[in-house]
Biopython code that builds the backbone (N, CA, C, O; Angstrom):
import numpy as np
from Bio.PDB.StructureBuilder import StructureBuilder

atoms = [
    (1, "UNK", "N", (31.611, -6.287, -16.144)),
    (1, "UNK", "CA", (31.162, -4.893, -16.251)),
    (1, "UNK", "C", (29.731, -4.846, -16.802)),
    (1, "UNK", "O", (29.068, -4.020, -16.174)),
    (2, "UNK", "N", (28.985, -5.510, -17.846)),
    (2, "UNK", "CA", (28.112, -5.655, -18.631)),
    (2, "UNK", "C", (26.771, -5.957, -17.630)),
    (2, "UNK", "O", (25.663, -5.425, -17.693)),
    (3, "UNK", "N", (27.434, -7.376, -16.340)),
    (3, "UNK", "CA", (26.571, -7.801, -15.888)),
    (3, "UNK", "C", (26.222, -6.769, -14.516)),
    (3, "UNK", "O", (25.150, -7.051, -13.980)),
    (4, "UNK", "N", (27.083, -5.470, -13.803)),
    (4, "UNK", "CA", (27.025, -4.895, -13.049)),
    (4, "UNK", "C", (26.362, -3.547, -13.602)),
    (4, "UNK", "O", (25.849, -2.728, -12.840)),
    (5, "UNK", "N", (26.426, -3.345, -15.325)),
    (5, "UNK", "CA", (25.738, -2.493, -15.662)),
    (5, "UNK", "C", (24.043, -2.606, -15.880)),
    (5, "UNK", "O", (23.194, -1.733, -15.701)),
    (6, "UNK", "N", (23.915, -3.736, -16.246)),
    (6, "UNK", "CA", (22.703, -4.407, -16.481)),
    (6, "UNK", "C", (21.538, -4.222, -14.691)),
    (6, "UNK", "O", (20.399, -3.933, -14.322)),
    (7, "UNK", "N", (22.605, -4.554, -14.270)),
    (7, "UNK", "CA", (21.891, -4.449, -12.763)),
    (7, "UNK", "C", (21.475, -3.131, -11.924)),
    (7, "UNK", "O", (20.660, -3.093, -11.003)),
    (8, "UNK", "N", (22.142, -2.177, -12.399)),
    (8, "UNK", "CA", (22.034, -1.004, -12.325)),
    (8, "UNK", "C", (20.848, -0.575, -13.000)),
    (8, "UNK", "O", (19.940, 0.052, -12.454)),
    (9, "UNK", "N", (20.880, -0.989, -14.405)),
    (9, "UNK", "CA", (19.616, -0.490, -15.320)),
    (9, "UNK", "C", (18.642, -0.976, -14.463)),
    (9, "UNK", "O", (17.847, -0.142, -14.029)),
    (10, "UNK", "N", (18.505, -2.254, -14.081)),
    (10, "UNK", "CA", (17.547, -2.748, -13.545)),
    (10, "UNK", "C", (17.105, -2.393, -12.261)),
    (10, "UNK", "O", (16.051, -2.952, -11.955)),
    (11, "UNK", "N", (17.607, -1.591, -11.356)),
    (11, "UNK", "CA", (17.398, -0.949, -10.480)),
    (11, "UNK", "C", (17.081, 0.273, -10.584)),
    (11, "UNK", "O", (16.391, 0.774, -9.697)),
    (12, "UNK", "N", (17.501, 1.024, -11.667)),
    (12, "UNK", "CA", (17.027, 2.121, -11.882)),
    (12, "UNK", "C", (15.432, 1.982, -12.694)),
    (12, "UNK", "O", (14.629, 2.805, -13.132)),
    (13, "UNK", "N", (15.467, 0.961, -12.642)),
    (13, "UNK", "CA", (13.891, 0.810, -13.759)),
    (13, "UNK", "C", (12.945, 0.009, -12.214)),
    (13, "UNK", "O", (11.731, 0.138, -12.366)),
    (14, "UNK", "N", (13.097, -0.286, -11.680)),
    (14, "UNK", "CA", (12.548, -0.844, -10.433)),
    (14, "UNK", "C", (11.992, 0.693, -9.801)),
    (14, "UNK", "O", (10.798, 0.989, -9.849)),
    (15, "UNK", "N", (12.791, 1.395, -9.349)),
    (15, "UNK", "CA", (13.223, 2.459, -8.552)),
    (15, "UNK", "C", (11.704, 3.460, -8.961)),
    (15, "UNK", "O", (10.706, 3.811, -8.332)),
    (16, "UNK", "N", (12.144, 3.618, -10.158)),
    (16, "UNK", "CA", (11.057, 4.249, -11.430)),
    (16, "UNK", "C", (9.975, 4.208, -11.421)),
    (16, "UNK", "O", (9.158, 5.128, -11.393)),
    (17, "UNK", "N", (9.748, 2.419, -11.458)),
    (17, "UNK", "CA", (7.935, 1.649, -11.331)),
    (17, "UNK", "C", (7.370, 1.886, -9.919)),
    (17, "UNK", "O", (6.225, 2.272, -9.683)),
    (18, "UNK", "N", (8.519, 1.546, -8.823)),
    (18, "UNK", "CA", (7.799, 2.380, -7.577)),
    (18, "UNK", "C", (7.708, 3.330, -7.300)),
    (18, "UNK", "O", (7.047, 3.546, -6.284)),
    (19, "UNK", "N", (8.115, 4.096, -7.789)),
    (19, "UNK", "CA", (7.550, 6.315, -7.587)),
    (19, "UNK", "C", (6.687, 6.259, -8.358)),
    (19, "UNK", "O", (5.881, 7.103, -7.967)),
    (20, "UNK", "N", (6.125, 5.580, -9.660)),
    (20, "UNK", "CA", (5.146, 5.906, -10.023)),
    (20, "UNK", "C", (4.125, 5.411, -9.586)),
    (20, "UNK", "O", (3.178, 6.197, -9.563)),
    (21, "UNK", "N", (3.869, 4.124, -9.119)),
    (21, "UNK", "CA", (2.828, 2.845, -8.528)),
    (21, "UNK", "C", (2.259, 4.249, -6.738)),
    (21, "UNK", "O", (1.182, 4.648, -6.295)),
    (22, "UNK", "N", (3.538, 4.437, -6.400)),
    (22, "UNK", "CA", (3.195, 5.748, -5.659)),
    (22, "UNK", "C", (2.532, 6.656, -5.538)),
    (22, "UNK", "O", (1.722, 6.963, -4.663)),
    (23, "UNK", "N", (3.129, 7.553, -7.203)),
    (23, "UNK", "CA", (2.052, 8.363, -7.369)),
    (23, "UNK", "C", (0.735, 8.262, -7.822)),
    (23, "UNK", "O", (-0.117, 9.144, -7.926)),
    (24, "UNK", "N", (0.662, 6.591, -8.181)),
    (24, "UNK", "CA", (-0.603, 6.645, -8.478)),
    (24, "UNK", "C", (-1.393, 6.326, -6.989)),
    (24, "UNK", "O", (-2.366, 6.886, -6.485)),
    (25, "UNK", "N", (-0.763, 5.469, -6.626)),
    (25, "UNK", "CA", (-1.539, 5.249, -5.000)),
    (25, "UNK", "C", (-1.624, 6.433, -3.846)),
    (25, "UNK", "O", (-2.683, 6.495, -3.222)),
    (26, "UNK", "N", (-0.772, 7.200, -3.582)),
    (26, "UNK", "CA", (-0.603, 7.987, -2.797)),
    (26, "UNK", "C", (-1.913, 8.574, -2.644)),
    (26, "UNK", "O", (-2.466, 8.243, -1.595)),
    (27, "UNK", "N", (-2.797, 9.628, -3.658)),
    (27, "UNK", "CA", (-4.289, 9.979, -3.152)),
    (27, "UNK", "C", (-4.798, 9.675, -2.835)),
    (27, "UNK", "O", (-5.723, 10.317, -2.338)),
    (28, "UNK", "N", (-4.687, 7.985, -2.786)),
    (28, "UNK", "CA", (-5.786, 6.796, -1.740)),
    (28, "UNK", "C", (-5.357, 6.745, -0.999)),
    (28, "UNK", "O", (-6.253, 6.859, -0.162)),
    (29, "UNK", "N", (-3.951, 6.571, -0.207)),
    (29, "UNK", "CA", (-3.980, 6.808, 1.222)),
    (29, "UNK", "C", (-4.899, 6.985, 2.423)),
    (29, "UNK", "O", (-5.261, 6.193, 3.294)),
    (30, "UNK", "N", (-5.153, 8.219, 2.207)),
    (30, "UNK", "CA", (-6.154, 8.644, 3.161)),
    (30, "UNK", "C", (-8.043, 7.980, 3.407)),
    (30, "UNK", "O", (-8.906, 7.796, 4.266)),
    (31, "UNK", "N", (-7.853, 7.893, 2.430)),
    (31, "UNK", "CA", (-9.052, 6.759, 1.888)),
    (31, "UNK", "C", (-9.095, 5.405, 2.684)),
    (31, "UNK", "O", (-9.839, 4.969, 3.563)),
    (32, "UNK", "N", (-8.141, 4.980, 2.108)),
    (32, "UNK", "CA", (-7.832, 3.808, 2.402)),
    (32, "UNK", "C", (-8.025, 3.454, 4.335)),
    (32, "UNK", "O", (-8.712, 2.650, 4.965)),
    (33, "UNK", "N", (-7.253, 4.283, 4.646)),
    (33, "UNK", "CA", (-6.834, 4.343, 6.026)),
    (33, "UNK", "C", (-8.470, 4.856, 6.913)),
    (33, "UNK", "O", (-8.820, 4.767, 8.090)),
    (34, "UNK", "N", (-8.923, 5.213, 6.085)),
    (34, "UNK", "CA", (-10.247, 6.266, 7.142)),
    (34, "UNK", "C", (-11.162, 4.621, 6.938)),
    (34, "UNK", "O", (-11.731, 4.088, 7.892)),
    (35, "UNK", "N", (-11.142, 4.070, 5.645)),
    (35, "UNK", "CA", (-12.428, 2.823, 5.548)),
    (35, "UNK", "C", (-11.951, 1.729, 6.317)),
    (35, "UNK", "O", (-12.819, 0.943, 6.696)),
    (36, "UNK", "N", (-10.417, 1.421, 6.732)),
    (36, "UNK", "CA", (-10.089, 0.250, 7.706)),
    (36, "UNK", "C", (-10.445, 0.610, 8.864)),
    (36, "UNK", "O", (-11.108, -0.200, 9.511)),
    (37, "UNK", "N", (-10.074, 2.092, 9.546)),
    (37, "UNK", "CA", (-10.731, 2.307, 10.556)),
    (37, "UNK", "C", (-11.968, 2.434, 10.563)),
    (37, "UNK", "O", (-12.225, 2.053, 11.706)),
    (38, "UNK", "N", (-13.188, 2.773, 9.973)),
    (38, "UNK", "CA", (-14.282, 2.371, 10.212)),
    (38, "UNK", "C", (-14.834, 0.630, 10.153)),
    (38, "UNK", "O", (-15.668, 0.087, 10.878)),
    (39, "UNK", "N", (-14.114, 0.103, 9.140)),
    (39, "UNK", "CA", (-14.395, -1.304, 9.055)),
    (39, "UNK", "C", (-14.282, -1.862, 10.435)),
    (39, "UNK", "O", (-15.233, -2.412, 10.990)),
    (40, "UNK", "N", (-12.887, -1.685, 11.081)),
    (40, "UNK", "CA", (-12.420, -1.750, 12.314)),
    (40, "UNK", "C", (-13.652, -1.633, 13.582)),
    (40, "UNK", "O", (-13.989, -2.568, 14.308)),
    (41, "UNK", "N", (-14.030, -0.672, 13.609)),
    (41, "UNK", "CA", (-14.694, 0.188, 14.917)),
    (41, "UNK", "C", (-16.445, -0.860, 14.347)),
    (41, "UNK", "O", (-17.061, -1.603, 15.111)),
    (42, "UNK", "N", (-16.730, -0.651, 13.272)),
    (42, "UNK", "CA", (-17.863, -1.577, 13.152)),
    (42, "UNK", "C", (-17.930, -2.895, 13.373)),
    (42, "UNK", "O", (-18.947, -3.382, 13.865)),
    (43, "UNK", "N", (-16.414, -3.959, 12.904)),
    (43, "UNK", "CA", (-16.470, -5.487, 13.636)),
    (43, "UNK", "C", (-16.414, -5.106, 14.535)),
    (43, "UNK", "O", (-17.543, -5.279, 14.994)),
    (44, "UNK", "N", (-15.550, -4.401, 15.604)),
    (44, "UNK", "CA", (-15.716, -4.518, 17.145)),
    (44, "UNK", "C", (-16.808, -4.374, 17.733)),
    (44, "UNK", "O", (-17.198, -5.083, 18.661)),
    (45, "UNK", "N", (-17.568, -3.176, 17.108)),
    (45, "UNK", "CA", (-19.108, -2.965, 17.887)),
    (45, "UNK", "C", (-20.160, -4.685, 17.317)),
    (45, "UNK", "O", (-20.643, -5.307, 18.263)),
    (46, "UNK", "N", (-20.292, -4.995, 16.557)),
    (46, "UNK", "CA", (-20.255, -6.006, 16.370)),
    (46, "UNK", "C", (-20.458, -7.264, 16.854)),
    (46, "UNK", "O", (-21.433, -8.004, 16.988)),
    (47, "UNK", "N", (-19.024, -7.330, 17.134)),
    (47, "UNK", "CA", (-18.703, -8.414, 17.987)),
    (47, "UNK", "C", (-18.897, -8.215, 19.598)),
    (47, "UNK", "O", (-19.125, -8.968, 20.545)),
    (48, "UNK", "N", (-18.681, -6.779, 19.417)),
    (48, "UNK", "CA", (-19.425, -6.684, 21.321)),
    (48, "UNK", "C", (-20.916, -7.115, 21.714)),
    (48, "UNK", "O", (-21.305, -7.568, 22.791)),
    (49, "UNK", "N", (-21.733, -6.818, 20.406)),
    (49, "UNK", "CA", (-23.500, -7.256, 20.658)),
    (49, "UNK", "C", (-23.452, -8.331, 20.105)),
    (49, "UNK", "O", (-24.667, -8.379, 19.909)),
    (50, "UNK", "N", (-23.078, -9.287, 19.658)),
    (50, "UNK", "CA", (-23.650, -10.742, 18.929)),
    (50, "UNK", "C", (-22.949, -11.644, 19.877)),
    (50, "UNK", "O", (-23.347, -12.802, 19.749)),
    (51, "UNK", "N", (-21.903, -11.471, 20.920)),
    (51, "UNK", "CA", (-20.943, -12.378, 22.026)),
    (51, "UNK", "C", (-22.177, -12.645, 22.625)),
    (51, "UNK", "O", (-23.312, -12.228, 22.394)),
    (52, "UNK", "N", (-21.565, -13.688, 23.715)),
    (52, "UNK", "CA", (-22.457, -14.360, 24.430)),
    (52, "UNK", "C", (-22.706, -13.241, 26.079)),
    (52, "UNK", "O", (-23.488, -13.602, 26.958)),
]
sb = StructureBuilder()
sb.init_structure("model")
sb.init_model(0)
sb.init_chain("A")
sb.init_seg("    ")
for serial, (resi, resn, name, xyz) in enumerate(atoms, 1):
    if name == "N":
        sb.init_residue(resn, " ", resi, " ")
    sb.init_atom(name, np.array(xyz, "f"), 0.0, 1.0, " ", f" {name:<3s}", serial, name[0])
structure = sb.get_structure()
């Protein structure tokens, strides 16, 4: 019982650290996602003028 309660705690404390790691990340999202796609679109142009 001790060791099925323990595991529980520990999932509920897991559960916890990722909604918050969330809320801290979540406003970067969009951020995040807009600078890969430009990173993106700039190696390709890139690599289209420096090829042989």
């Amino acid at each position: 019982m001790k060791k099925a309660r323990s595991f529980l705690l520990l999932l509920l404390l897991a559960a916890f650290t990722i909604r918050v790691l969330w809320l801290a990340v979540e406003p970067l999202v969009p951020y995040v996602v807009s600078t890969l796609a430009i990173v993106l679109v700039l190696g390709f142009i890139y690599h289209r003028m420096t090829r042989w």
